[in-house]
C-alpha positions, 0 to 999 in steps of 0.5 A: 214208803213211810208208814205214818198211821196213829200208834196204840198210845196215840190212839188211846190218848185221842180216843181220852180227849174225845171222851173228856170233850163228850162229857164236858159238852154233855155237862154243860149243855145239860147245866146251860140249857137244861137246868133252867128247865128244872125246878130249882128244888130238884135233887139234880142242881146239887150236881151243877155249878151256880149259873155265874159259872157257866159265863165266867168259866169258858170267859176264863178259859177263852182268855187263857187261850189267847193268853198262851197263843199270844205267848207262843206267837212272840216266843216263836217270833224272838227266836226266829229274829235271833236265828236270822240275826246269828245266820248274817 
């Protein structure tokens, strides 16, 4: 029977993304609902963004998203009708 648990370098890579998404989740959820909360002459809104950001910025990135799922799903499309055609 194979083995098929996670490798250190697998492990250490996955534990980064959780890390890097627990920070970005943190950061933005102090800035979105927070922040409001928080006199505008605090010290602590040097750390943010201007709050246009917290709109445009996840809008952006849910665009790109789509942008490259879109991308993948007709590449693998093509290539899978150029398969089928050199098989008949």
């Amino acid at each position: 029977m194979e083995s098929h648990f996670a490798t250190g370098t697998d492990q250490v890579v996955g534990l980064g993304l959780v890390a890097v998404s627990l920070i970005i989740f943190t950061y933005y959820t102090a800035w979105v609902i927070l922040l409001p909360f928080i006199d505008s002459q605090h010290v602590i809104h040097k750390y943010f963004l201007p709050r246009a950001y917290a709109v445009a910025i996840p809008l952006a990135a849910g665009l790109l998203l789509l942008l490259f799922v879109g991308l993948f799903i007709t590449y693998v499309m093509l290539k899978s009708k150029r398969v089928t055609k050199k098989t008949q």
